[in-house]
C-alpha positions in Angstrom: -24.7 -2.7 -14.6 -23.6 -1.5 -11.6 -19.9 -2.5 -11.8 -20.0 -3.6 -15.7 -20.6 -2.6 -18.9 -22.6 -3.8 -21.8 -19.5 -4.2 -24.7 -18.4 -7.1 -22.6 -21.0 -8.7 -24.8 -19.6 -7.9 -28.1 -16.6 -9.2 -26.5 -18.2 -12.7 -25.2 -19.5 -12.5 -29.1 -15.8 -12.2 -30.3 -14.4 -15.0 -27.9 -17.2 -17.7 -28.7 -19.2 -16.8 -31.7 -22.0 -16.4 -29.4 -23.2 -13.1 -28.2 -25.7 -14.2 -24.7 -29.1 -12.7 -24.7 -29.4 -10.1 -21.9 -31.8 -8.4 -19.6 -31.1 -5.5 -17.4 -33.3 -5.9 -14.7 -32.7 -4.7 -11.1 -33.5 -8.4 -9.1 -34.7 -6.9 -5.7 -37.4 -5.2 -7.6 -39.9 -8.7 -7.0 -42.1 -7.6 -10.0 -39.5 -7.3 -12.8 -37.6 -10.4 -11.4 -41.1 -12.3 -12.3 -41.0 -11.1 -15.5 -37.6 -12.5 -16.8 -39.2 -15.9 -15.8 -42.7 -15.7 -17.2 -41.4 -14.5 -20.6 -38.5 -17.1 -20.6 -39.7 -20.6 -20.7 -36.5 -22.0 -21.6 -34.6 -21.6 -18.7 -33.4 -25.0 -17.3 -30.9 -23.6 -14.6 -29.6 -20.6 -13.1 -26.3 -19.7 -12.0 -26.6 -16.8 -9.6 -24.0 -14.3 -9.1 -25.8 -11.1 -8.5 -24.3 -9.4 -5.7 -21.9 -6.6 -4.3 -18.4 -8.0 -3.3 -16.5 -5.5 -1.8 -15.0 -6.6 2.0 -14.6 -3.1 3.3 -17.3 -1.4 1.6 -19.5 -4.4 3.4 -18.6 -3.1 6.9 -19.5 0.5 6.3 -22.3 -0.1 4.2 -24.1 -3.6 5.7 -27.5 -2.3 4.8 -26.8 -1.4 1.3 -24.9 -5.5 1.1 -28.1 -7.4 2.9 -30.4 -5.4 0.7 -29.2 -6.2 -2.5 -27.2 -9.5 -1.9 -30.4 -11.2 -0.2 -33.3 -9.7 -2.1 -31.7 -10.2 -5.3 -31.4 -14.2 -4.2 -35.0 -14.5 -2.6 -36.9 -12.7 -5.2 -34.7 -15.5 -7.7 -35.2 -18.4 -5.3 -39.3 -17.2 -5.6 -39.4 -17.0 -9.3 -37.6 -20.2 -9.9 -40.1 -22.0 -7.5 -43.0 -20.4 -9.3 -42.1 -21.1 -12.9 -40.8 -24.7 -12.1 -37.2 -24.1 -12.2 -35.0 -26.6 -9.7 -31.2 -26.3 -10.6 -29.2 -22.9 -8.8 -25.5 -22.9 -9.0 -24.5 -20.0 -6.3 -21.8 -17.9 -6.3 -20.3 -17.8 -2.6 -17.3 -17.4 -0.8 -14.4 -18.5 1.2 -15.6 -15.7 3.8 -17.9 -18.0 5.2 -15.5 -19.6 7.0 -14.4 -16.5 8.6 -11.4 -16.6 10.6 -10.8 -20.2 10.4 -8.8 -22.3 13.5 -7.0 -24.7 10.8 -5.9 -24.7 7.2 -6.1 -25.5 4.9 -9.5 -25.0 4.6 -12.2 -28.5 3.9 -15.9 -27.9 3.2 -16.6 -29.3 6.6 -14.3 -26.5 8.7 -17.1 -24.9 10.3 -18.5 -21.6 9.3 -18.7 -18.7 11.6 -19.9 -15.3 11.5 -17.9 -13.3 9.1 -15.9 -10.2 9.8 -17.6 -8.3 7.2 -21.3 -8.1 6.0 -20.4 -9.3 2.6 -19.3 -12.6 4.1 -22.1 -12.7 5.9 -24.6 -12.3 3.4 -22.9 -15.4 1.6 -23.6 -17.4 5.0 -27.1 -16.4 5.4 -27.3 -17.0 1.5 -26.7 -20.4 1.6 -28.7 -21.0 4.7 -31.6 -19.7 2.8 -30.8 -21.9 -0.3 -30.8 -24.7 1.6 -33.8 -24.2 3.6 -35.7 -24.6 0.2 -33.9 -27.2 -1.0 -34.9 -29.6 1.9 -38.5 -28.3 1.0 -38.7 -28.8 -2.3 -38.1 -32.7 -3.4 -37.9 -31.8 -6.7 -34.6 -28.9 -6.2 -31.3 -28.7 -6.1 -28.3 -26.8 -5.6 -24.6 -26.5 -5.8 -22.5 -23.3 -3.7 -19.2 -22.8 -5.3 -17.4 -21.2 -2.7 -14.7 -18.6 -4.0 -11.3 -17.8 -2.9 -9.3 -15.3 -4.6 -10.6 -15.2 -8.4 -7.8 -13.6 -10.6 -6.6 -13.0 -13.6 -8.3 -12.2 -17.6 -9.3 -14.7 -20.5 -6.4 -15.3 -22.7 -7.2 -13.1 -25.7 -7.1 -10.2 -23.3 -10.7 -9.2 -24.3 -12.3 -10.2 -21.2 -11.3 -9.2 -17.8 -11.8 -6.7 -14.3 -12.3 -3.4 -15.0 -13.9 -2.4 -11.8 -15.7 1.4 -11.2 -13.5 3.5 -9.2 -10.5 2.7 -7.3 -10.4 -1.3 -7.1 -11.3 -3.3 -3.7 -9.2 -6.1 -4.9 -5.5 -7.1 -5.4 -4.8 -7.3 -8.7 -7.0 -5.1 -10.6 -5.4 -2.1 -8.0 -1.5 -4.0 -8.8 -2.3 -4.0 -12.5 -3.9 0.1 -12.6 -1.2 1.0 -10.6 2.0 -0.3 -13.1 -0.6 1.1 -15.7 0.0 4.9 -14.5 -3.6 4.8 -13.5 -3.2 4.8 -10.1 0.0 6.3 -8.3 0.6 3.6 -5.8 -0.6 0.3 -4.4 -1.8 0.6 -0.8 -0.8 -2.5 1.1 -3.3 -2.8 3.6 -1.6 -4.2 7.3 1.9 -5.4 7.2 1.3 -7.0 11.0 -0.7 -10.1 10.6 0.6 -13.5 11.8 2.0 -14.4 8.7 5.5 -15.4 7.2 6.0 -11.5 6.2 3.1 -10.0 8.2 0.8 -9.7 5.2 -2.5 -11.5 4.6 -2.2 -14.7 2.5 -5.0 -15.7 -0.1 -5.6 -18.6 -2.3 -5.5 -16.9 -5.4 -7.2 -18.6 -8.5 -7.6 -18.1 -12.3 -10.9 -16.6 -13.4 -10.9 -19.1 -16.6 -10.4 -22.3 -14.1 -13.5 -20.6 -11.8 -15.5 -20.6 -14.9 -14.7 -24.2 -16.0 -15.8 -25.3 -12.9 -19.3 -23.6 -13.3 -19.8 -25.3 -16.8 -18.8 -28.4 -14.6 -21.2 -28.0 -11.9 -24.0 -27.2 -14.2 -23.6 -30.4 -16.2 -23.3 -32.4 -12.6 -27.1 -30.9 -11.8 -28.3 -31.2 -15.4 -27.5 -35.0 -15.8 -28.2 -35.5 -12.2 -25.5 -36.7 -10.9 -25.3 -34.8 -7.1 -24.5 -36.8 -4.3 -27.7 -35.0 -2.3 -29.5 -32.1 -3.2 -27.7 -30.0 -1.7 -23.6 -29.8 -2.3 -20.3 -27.4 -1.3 -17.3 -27.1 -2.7 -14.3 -24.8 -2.5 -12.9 -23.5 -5.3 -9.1 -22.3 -5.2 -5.6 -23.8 -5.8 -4.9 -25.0 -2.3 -1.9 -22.1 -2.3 -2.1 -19.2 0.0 0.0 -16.6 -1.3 0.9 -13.4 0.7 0.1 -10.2 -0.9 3.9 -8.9 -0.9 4.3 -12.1 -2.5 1.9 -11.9 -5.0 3.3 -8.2 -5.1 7.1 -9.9 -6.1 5.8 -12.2 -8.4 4.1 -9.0 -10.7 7.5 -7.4 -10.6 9.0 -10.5 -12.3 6.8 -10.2 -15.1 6.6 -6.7 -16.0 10.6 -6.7 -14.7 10.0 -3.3 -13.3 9.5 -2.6 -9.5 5.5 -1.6 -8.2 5.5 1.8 -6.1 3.3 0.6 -3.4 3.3 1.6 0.6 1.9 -0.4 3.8 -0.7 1.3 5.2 -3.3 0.0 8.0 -5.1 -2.6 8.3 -8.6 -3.0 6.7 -11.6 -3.3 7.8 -12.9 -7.1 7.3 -10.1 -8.9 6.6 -8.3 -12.3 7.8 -5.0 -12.9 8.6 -4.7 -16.2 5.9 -7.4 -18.2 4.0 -6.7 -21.0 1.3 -8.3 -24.3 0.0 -7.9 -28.0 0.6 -10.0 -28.7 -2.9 -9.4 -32.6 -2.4 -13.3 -32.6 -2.9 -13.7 -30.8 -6.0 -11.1 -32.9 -7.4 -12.7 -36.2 -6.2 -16.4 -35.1 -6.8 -16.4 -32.7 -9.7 -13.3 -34.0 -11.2 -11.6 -30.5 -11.6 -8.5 -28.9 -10.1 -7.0 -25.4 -11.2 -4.6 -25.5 -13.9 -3.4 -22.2 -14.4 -0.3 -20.9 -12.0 0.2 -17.6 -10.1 2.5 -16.5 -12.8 -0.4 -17.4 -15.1 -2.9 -15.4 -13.5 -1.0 -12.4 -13.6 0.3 -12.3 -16.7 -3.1 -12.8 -18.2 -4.5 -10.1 -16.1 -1.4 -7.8 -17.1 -2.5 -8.4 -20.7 -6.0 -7.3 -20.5 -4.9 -4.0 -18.0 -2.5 -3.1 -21.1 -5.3 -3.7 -23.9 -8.0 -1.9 -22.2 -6.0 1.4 -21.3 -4.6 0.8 -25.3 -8.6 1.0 -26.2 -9.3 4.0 -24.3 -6.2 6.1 -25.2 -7.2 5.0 -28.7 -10.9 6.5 -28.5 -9.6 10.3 -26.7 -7.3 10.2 -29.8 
């Protein structure tokens, strides 16, 4: 619960008629990780996306990232070997590729070392994952690797409401035209790019989640080309953040006070997906557009701050 809050299940319950049993348990404590298996017999797969995400925080806080990002995963990983469990979907990340020498980017560009710890932890994630993959005959696993996730579920019931002042794009765009925040900082306007701002592949959080439901019936029905599979997950569009920036203004049809400021701390100058392979192998591709992905996430910004004026009222 450390970026989260527990209505988002009455929420899931309102959206699918199903509200998901939950645990809170803390996963780098070993102990109470065991006990989520023991007393769950059920569990055919797991789908693991505990971790800390923020770029910048990563670099001034590594220890706190490789604490929680890697003993979360191991004490998983141990658990799921104990109690007999062999299908993982992990949550990763374009960062692995680091600063990458072409684009777009394929599942076989090489990986590097990241700029920032977060990546990193990804890398040495799926290092680790598939170290006991190749020992175990029985496992296997699929790394979804992220780009940009953006954007809300279509009822505007579901979407980023990060603690504190958001590490990502749109969630600090949408809290900004909101009146929560006073401006946007635009970090670095002097990367080698068309208009000297860093370019993501940006891609809808509903499209992310399709291919997870996708990926989980691939191991379920076995149907993996090896144990052991990668793919990238995006639109194959990079978009450039004053872009991005342009294409909110279009759809509210106001202008966004924001200001360039420095560089930070972590980032690339352009990242975006060639996801020929999730197409060909998982048969899915993204179907939702940029304009798509921010309206929806303009939606939820507008229906959550509605909520919470309503409660002080």
């Amino acid at each position: 619960m450390s970026n989260s809050k527990k209505e988002v299940l009455d929420r899931i319950k309102t959206i699918t008629g199903v509200k998901p049993k939950f645990l809170e348990v803390d996963l780098k404590d070993s102990l109470l990780c065991d006990v989520v298996f023991r007393e769950n017999k059920d569990i055919d797969a797991v789908i693991h996306f505990a971790a800390h995400k923020a770029v910048s925080e990563s670099v001034e806080k590594p220890l706190k990232y490789y604490q929680n990002n890697l003993y979360a995963l191991i004490n998983t990983l141990v658990s799921m070997e104990q109690y007999g469990i062999n299908n993982l979907i992990f949550s990763s990340s374009a960062t692995v590729y680091g600063n990458p020498k072409t684009l777009p980017i394929t599942e076989r560009t090489e990986t590097q070392r990241p700029f920032s710890s977060y990546g990193n932890t990804k890398k040495i994630a799926e290092e680790i994952i598939e170290d006991v993959i190749n020992a175990n005959s029985e496992a296997s696993a699929i790394s979804l690797r992220y780009f940009n996730p953006i954007g809300a579920h279509e009822s505007g019931l579901i979407g980023e409401l990060p603690s504190g002042i958001p590490n990502n794009l749109m969630p600090y765009i949408t809290q900004t035209a909101a009146g929560v925040r006073d401006k946007l900082m635009v970090f670095g306007n002097d990367y080698p790019t068309k208009d000297g701002t860093a370019i993501r592949d940006y891609i809808h959080v509903v499209d992310l989640a399709h291919a997870h439901v996708i990926s989980l019936k691939r191991l379920l029905d076995k149907k993996q080309g090896n144990s052991f599979e990668i793919f990238n997950l995006g639109t194959g569009k990079g978009y450039s953040v004053l872009e991005v920036i342009a294409a909110f203004e279009s759809v509210i049809e106001r202008p966004l006070n924001y200001e360039i400021t420095n560089r930070r701390s972590g980032d690339v100058p352009q990242l975006f997906a060639d996801i020929s392979l999730a197409k060909d192998k998982l048969g899915w591709k993204a179907k939702h557009d940029l304009l798509n992905m921010i309206d929806s996430a303009w939606k939820w910004e507008q229906n959550i701050r509605e909520e919470q004026n309503q409660v002080k009222n």
